[in-house]
Backbone bond lengths (Angstrom), bond angles and torsions (degrees), N, CA, C in turn:
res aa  C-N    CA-C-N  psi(-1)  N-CA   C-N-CA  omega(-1)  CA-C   N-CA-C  phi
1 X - - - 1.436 - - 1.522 108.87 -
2 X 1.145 122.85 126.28 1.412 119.32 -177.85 1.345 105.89 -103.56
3 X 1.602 112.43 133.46 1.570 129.94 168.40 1.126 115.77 -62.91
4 X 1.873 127.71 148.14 1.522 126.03 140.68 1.145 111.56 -63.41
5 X 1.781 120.35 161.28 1.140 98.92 157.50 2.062 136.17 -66.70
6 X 0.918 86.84 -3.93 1.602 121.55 -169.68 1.496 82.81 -77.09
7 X 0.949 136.61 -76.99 1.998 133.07 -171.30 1.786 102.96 -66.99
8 X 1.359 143.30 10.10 1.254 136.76 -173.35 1.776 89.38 -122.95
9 X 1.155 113.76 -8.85 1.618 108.46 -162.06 2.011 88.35 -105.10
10 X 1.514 94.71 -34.67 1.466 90.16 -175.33 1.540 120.09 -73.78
11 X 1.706 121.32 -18.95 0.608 149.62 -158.71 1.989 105.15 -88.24
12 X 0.941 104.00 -48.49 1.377 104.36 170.77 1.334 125.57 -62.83
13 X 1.347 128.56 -16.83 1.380 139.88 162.35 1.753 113.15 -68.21
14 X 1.146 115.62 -44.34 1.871 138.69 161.95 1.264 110.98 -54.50
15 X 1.426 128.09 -29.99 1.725 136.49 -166.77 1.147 78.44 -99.05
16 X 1.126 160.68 -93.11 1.620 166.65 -77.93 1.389 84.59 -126.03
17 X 1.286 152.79 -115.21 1.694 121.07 166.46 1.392 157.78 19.74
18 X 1.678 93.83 -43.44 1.649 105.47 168.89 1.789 100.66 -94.85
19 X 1.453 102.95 -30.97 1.519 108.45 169.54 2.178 124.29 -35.99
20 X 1.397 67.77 -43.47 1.536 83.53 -167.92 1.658 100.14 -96.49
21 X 1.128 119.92 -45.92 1.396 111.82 -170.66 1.670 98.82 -70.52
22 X 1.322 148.85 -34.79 1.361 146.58 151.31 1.641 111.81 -54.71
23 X 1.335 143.43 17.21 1.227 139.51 152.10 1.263 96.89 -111.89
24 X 1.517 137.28 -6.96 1.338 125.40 170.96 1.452 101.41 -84.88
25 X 1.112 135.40 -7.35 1.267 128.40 -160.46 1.605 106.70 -110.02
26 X 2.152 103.22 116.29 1.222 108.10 -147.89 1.522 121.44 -66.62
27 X 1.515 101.43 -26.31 1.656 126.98 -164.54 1.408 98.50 -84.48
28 X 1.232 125.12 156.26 2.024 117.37 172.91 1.962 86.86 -94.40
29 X 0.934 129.86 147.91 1.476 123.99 -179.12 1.299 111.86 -102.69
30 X 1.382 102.47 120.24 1.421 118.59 165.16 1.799 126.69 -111.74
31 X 1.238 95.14 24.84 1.603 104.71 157.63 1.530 117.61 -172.40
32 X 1.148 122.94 -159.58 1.470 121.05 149.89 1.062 135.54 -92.25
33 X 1.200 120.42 126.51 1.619 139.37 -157.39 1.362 116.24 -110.68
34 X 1.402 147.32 60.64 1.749 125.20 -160.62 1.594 109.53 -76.21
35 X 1.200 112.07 10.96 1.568 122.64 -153.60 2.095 83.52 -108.99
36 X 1.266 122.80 -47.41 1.165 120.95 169.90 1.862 128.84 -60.76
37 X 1.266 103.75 100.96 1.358 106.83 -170.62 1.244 112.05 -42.99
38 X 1.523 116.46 -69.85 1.255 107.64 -166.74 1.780 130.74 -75.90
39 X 1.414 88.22 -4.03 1.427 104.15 168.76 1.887 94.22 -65.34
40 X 0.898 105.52 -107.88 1.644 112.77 167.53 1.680 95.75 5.80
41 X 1.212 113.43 -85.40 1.411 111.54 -152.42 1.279 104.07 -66.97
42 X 1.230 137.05 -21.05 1.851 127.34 164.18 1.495 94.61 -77.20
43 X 1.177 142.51 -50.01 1.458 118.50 -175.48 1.522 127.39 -51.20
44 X 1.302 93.60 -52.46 1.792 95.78 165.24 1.599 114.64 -55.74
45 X 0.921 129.62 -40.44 1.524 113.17 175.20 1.736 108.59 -66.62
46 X 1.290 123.04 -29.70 1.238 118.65 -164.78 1.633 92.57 -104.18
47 X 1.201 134.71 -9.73 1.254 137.53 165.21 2.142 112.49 -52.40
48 X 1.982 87.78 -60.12 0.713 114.46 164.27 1.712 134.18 -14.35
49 X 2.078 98.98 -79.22 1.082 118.76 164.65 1.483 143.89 -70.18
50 X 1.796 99.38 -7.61 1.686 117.93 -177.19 1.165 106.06 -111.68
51 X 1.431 108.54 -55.49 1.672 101.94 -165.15 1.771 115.77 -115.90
52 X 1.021 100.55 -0.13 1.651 105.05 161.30 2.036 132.47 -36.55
53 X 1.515 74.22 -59.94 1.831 102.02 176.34 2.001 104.17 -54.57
54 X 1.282 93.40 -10.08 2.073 88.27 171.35 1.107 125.60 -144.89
55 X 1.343 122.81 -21.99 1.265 135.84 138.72 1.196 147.63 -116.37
56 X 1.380 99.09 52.34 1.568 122.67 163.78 1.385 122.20 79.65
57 X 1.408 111.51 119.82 1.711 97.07 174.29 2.013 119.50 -70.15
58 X 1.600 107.08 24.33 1.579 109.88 -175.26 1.724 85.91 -135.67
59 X 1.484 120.18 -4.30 1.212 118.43 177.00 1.297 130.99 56.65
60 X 1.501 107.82 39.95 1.299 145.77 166.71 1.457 121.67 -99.03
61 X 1.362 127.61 21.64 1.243 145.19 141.73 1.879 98.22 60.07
62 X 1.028 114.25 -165.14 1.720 126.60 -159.26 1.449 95.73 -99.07
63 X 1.191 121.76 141.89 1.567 131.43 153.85 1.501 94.62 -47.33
64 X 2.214 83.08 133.37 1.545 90.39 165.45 1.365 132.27 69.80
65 X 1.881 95.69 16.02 1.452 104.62 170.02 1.464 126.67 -34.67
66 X 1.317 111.96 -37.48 1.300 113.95 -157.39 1.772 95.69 -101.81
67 X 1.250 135.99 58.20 1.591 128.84 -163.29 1.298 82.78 -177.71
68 X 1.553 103.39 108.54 1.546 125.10 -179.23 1.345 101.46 -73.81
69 X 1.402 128.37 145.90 1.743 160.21 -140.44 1.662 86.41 -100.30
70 X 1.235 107.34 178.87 1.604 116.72 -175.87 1.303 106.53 -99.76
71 X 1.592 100.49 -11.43 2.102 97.99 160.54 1.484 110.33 -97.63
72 X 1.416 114.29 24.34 1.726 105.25 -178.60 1.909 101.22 85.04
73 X 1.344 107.31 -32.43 2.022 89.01 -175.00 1.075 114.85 -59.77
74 X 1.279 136.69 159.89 1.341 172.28 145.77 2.105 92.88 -44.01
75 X 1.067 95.11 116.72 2.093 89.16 163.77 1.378 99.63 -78.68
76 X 1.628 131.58 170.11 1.090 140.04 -165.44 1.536 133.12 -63.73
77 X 1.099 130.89 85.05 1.574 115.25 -156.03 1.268 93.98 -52.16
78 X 1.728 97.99 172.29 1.516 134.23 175.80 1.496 108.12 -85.54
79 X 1.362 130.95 137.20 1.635 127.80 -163.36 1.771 81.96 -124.77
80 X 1.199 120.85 11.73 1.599 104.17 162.42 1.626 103.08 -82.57
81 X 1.614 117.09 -151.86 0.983 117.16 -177.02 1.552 126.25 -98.30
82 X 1.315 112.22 15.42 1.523 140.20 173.34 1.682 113.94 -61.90
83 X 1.650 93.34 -38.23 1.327 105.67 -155.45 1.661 102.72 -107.82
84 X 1.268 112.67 -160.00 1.475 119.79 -179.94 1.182 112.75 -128.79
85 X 1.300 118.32 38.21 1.783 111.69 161.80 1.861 106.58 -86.03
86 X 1.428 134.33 -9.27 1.190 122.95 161.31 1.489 119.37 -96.26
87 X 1.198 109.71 31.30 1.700 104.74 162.43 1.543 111.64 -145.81
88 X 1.692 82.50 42.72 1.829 107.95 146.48 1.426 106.63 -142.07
89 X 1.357 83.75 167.71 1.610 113.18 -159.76 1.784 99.34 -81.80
90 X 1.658 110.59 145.01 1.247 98.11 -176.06 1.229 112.31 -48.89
91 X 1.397 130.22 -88.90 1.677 141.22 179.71 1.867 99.75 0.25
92 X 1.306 94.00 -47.29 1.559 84.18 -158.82 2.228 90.90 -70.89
93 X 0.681 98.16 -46.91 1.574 93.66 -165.95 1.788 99.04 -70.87
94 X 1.383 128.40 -20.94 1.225 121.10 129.48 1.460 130.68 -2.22
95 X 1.444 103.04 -99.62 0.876 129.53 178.67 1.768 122.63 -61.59
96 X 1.128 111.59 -21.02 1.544 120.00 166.84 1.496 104.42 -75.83
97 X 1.177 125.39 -49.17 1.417 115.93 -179.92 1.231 123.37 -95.96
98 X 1.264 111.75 20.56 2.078 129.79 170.67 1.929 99.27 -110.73
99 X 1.209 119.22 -37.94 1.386 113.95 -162.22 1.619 97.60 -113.53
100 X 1.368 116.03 -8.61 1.931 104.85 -167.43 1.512 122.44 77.95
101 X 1.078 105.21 142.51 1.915 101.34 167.69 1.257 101.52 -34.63
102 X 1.319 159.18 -78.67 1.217 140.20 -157.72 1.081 113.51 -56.30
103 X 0.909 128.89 -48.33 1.608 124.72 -159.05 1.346 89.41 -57.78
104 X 1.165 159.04 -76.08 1.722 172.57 -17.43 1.334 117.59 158.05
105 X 1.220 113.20 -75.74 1.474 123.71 166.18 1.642 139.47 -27.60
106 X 1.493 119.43 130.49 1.230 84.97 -152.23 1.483 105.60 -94.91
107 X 1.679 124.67 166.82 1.494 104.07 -171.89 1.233 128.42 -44.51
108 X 1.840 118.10 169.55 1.202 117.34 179.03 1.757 113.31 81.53
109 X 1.648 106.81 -31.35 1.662 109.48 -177.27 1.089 107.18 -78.35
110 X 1.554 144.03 107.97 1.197 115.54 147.44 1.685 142.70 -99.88
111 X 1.321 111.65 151.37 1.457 129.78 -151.51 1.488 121.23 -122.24
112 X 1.152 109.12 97.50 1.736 123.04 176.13 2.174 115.18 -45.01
113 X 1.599 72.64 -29.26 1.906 70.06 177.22 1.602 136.41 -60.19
114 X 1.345 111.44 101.39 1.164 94.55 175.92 1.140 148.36 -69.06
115 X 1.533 154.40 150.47 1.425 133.83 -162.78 1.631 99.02 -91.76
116 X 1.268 104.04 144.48 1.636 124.34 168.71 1.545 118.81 -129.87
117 X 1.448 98.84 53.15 1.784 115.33 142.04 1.145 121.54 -64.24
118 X 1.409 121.98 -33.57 1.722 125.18 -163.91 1.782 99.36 -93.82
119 X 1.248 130.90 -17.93 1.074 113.07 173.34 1.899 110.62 -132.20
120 X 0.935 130.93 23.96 1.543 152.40 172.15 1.205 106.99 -119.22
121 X 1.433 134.08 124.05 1.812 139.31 142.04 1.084 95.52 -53.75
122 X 1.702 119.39 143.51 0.914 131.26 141.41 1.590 128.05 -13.71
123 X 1.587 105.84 -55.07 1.779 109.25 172.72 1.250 98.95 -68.85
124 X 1.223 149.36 -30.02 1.600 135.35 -164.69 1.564 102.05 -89.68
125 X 1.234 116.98 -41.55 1.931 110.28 149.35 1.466 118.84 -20.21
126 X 1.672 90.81 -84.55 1.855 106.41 -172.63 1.748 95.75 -61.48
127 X 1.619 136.03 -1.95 2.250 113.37 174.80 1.278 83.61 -88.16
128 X 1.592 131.59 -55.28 1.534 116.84 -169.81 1.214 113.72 -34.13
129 X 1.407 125.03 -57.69 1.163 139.53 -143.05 1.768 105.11 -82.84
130 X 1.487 100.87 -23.08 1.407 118.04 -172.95 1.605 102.50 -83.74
131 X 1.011 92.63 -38.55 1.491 108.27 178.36 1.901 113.39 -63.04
132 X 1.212 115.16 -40.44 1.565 131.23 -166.39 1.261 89.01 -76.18
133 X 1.229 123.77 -68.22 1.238 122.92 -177.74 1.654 127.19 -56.62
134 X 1.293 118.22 -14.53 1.598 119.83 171.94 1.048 111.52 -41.47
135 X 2.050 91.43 -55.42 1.587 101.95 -170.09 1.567 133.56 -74.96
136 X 1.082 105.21 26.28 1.806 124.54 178.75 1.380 104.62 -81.90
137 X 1.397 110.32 166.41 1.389 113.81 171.37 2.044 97.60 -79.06
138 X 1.413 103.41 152.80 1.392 105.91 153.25 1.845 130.66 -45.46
139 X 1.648 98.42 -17.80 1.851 103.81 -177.38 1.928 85.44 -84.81
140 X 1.450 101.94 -72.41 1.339 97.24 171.08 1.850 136.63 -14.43
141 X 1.374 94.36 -70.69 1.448 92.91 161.43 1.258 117.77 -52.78
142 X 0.979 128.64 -34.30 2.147 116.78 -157.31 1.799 89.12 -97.28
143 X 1.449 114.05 -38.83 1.645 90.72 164.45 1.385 124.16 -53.08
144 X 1.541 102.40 -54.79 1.580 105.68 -170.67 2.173 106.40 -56.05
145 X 1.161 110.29 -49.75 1.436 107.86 165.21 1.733 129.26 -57.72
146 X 0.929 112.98 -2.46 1.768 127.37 144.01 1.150 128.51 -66.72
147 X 1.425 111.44 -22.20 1.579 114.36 -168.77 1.262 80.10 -110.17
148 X 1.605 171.38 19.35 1.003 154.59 110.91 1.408 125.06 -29.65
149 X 1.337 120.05 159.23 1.571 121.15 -176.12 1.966 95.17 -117.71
């Protein structure tokens, strides 16, 4: 996806924010937390600025998620409870949004997602993710936390 300079200028005000709101945050994060405020509340801003632009700033993903693209991709699922990012296990949704559909996927699938290891910490992975998950129902969450190890 290519930036204006106009979205890279806005963008540095959002980095410098999650900067600080992730040094407020007491624990180093090693999973997803929706129960951790500021986890949550730095993910949504960095939710915001990364993954908004495809799956929705209400996180209701692209029309027609499920109706493969004319290159075979998948359009963006929905990370509310419409969709199926809570009936995986954190690590795995981890690891989907640290390595990209490729990295993850199993052959033969192909996947528009790109990986954001090179510009996400690891902890700014697990606030998104902390963050996605807030917005679940409470049944939601305690399923999706079953499929944890």
């Amino acid at each position: 996806m290519k930036r204006t300079m106009a979205m890279k200028h806005l963008r540095l005000p959002l980095i410098a924010a999650a900067a600080v709101a992730l040094a407020s945050c007491s624990d180093s994060l090693t999973s997803a937390d929706a129960t951790n405020s500021e986890a949550v509340t730095l993910g949504q801003t960095l939710y915001g600025a990364n993954c908004a632009s495809c799956h929705g700033k209400d996180l209701r993903g692209q029309p027609n998620w499920r109706e493969p693209q004319e290159d075979g991709t998948l359009p963006a699922p929905p990370h509310d409870e419409s969709g199926h990012t809570w009936h995986h296990d954190d690590q795995l949704l981890f690891n989907y949004t640290k390595q990209g559909g490729a990295g993850v996927a199993p052959p033969g699938f192909k996947s528009a997602m790109p990986g954001f290891g090179e510009c996400l910490s690891d902890e700014e992975i697990w606030s998104v993710l902390s963050y996605i998950k807030s917005r679940w129902s409470l049944k939601a969450q305690a399923r999706q936390g079953g499929l944890n190890k």
